[in-house]
BAROTOR-125888 format. One line per 2 residues: number of its first residue (from 1); their letters; for each residue x, y, z of C-alpha. Coordinates in steps of 0.05 Angstrom, whole numbers. Each point is the difference from the previous one (the first is absolute). Layout:
% BAROTOR-125888
NUM> A> X,Y,Z  ...
% end
This chain:
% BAROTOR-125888
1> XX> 0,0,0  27,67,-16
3> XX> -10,56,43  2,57,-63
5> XX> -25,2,-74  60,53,-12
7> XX> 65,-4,31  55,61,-28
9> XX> 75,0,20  16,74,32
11> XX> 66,28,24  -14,47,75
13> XX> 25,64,-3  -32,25,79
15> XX> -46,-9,49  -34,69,25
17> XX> -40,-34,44  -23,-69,29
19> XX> -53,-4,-66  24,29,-52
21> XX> 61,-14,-46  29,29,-64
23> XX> 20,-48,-52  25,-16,-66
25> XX> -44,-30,-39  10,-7,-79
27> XX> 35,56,7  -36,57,44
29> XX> -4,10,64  -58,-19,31
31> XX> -34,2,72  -19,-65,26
33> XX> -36,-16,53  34,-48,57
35> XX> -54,-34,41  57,-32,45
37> XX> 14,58,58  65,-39,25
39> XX> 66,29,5  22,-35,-53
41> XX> 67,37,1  35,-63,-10
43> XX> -33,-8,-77  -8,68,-29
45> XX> 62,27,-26  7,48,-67
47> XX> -8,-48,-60  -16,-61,31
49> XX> -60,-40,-33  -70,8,21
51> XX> -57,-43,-33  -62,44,-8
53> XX> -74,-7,-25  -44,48,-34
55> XX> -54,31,49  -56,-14,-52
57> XX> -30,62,21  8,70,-36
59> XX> -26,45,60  56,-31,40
61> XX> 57,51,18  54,-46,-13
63> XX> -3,-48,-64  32,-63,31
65> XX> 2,-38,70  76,-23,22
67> XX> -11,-77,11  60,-37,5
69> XX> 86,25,4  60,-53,-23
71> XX> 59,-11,52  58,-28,-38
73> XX> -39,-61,-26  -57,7,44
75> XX> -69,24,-17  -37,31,56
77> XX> -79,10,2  -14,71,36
79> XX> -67,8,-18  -35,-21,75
81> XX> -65,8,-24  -2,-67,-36
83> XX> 32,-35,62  -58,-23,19
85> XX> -22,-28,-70  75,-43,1
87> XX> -24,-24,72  -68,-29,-30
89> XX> 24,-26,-56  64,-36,44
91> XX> -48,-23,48  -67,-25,-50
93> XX> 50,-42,-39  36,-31,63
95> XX> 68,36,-12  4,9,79
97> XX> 31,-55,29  -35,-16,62
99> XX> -67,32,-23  -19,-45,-59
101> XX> -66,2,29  -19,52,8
103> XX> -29,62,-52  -27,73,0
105> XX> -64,12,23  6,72,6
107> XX> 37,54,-11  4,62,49
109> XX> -23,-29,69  -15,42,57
111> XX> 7,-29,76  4,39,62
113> XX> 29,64,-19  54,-33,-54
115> XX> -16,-11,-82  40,-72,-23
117> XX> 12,-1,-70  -34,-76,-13
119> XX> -35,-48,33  10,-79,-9
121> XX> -45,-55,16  19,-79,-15
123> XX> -77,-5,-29  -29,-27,52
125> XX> -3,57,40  42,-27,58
127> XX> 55,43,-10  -12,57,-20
129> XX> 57,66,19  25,63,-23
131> XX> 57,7,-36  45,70,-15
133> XX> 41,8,-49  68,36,-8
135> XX> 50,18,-57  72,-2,14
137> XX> 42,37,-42  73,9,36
139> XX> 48,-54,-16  72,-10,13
141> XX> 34,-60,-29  -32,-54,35
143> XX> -45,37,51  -65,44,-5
145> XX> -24,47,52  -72,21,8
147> XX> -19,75,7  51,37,-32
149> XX> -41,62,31  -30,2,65
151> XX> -78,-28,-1  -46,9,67
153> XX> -57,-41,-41  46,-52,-12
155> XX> 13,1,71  -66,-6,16
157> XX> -18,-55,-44  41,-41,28
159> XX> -9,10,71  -74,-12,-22
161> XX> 19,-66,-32  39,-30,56
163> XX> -64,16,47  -43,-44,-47
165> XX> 53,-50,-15  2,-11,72
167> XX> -86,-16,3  -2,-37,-72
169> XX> 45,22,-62  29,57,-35
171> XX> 47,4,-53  52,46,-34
173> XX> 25,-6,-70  61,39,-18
175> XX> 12,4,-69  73,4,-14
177> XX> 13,30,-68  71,-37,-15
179> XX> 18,-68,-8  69,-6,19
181> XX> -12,20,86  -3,-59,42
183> XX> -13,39,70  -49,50,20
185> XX> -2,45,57  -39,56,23
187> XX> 38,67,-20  12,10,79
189> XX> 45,62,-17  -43,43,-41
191> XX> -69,-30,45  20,-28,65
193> XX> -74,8,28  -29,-48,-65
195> XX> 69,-46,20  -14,-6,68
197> XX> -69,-14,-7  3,-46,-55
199> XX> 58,-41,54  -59,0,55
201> XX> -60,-25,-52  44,-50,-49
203> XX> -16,-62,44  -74,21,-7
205> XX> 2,15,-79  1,-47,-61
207> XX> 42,40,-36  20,-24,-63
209> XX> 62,43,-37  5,-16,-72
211> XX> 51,18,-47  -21,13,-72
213> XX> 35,4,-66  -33,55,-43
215> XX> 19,6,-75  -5,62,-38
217> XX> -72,-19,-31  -21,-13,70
219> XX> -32,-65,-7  -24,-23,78
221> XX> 56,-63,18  -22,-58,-3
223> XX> 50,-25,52  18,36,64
225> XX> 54,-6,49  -12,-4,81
227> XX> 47,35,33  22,3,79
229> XX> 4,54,59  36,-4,57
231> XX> -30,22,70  67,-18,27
233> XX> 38,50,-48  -47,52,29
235> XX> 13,-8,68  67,-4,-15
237> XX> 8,65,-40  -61,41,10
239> XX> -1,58,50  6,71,22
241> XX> 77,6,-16  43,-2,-53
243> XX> 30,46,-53  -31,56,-42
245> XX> 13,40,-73  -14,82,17
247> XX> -10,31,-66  1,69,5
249> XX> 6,61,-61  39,68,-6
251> XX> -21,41,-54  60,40,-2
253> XX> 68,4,22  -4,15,76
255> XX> 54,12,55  -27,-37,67
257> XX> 27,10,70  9,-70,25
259> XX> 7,2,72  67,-9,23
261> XX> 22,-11,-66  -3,66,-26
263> XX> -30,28,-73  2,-59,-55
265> XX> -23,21,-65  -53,-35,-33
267> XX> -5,-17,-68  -69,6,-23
269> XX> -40,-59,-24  -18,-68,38
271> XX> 25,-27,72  -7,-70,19
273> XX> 21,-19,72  8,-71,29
275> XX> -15,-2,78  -17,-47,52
277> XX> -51,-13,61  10,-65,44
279> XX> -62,14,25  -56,54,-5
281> XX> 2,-1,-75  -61,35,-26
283> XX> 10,53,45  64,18,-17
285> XX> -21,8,-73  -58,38,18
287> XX> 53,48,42  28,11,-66
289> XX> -59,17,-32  0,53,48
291> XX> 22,76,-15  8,28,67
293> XX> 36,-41,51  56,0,42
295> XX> 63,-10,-35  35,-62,19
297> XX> 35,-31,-59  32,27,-63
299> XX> -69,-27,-43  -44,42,39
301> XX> 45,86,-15  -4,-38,-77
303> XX> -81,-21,7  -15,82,28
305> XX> 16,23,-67  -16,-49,-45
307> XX> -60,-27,-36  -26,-68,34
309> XX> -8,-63,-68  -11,-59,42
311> XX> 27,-49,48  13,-71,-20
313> XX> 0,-52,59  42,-61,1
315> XX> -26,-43,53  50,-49,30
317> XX> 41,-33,68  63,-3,-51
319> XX> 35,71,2  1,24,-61
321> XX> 19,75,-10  72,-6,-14
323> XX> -18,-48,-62  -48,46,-27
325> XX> 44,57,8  49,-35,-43
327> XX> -52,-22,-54  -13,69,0
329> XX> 60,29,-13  7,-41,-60
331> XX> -59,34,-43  1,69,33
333> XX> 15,62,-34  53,35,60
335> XX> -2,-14,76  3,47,58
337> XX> 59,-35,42  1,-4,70
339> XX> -75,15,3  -41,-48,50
341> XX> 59,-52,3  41,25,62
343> XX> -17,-66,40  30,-51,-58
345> XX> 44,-7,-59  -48,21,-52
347> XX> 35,59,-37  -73,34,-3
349> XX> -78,-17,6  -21,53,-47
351> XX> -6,-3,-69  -10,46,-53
353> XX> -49,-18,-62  -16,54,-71
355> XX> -61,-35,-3  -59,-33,48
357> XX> 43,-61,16  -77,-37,22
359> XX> -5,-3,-87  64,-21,-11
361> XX> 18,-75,-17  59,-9,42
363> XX> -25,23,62  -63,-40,-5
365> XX> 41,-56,-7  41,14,71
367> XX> -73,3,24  -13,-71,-36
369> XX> 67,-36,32  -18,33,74
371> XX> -72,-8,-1  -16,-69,-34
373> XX> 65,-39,-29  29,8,62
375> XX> -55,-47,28  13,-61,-51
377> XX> 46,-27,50  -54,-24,38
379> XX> -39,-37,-48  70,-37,-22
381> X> 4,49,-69
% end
């Protein structure tokens, strides 16, 4: 079964906002709509090849709808609002290991105060349960993490679930957009409230995460791959410490008192700095979201006068700053030495970007290795 009549390859040129993109397509730019909200910073890079379809519709604003992206060899279905179609189909022709006997009643199911996305029944009407359905699209090279952007709905879906589960039986599909992963975890550094909870409710779910392999007419697979999670990885690594990416902006060359360091002059353009929280985590990178504060360490006489990006969070026992300042100094345009490294042997913590280093390649990548290939080592990858 194919999802779209049309499918047209498109190269992405930006993103002004979570839907909306402008494209090439046959050679003019176009703007697309892009039903997936997600981050997605991982996929969307200048050039890189997008698989639209023709809105149908002439009063629309934009022309085409932004359904799918290819990753090296990978292609990767964005559009979430035919998630729910995939899920039916998997599940009515007894793709789901585990649920062979079950099929879709009905769509869009209210209970309590939550809406499920399906609900199964064997046919005989003694089991009968909700089932929600998610869309993973943040891979590294063997692992997928689910959000890539934090979701209080998915939160409460799941805590919702696991209260059922615990009287009769709820389930969770997660729809994981990539063939090659063999783990799954939730993304417990961009959402640790949905990671936590979905560690208190996972004995109470049947969840079932399934890897798909999408091709560029995207044709529903026939076959589908199980993949595991590990509650043990998340005690393990999941918490309120660990190591953060400050990205901070300058829009033009500024000389900055830094405490007892004296005046340090500023190149304008983009500042990435690596620092560290054994404990208290979030609230150290809300301090930095902060303007006016008591200055304590170089970061903060830099953060008064510059403009505030975002704050990445690496979320880990293992220390980690000192290898991501190295990484970092690797793909970074010029480093301010001596800055926020006075207690180790890293020459510097900040680092100098020309452009938004959160859209460029490399960068993403150090966020890949940290975040998710880091973990493979505990599924034996």
């Amino acid at each position: 079964m194919k999802l779209y009549e049309n499918v047209v390859e498109a190269k992405f040129i930006e993103r002004p906002n979570r839907f909306l993109v402008y494209a090439e397509i046959h050679g003019k730019v176009e703007i697309c709509h892009m039903p997936n909200p997600g981050r997605m910073r991982e996929l969307l890079f200048p050039s890189v090849t997008l698989y639209a379809t023709p809105s149908g519709n002439p009063l629309n604003r934009t022309a085409y709808k932004i359904i799918g992206v290819k990753k090296e060899d990978s292609v990767i279905l964005l559009d979430t609002s035919r998630c729910n179609d995939v899920a039916e189909y998997l599940i009515n022709h007894h793709k789901i290991p585990g649920w062979e006997k079950y099929h879709v009643v009905k769509r869009e199911i209210t209970m309590g105060n939550s809406r499920f996305d399906l609900l199964l029944s064997d046919g005989k009407n003694r089991d009968t349960f909700p089932v929600e359905v998610k869309s993973c699209t943040l891979f590294g090279r063997k692992g997928a993490l689910f959000p890539d952007a934090v979701t209080a709905r998915g939160s409460k879906h799941v805590e919702h679930l696991g209260e059922i589960g615990r009287r009769s039986h709820a389930g969770l599909l997660i729809l994981v957009h990539c063939s090659n992963v063999e783990w799954f975890l939730p993304d417990f550094h961009t959402d640790i409230e949905f990671a936590q909870t979905f560690y208190n409710e996972m004995d109470y779910i049947d969840y079932k995460i399934a890897a798909l392999h999408w091709g560029s007419d995207f044709t529903i697979p026939e076959k589908i791959k199980l993949i595991s999670t590990s509650k043990k990885v998340l005690a393990e690594e999941m918490g309120n410490h660990g190591d953060y990416l400050l990205v901070l902006h300058l829009d033009d060359d500024k000389m900055i008192a830094i405490g007892s360091r004296g005046k340090i002059l500023f190149p304008k353009g983009f500042y990435v700095y690596v620092g560290t929280a054994k404990k208290n985590l979030l609230q150290r990178m809300n301090r930095h979201r902060r303007v006016h504060k008591r200055m304590h360490w170089h970061i903060d006489y830099l953060r008064k006068e510059a403009k505030f990006i975002g704050v990445i969070p690496i979320r880990s026992k293992v220390h980690l700053e000192h290898a991501l300042a190295q990484r970092l100094i690797d793909i970074s345009g010029w480093q301010i030495n001596d800055f926020g490294s006075t207690d180790c042997h890293c020459p510097t913590h900040l680092f100098g970007f020309a452009e938004n280093p959160l859209h460029v390649k490399e960068f993403t990548q150090i966020e890949e290795d940290f975040e998710i290939n880091r973990l493979d080592r505990y599924f034996g990858q």
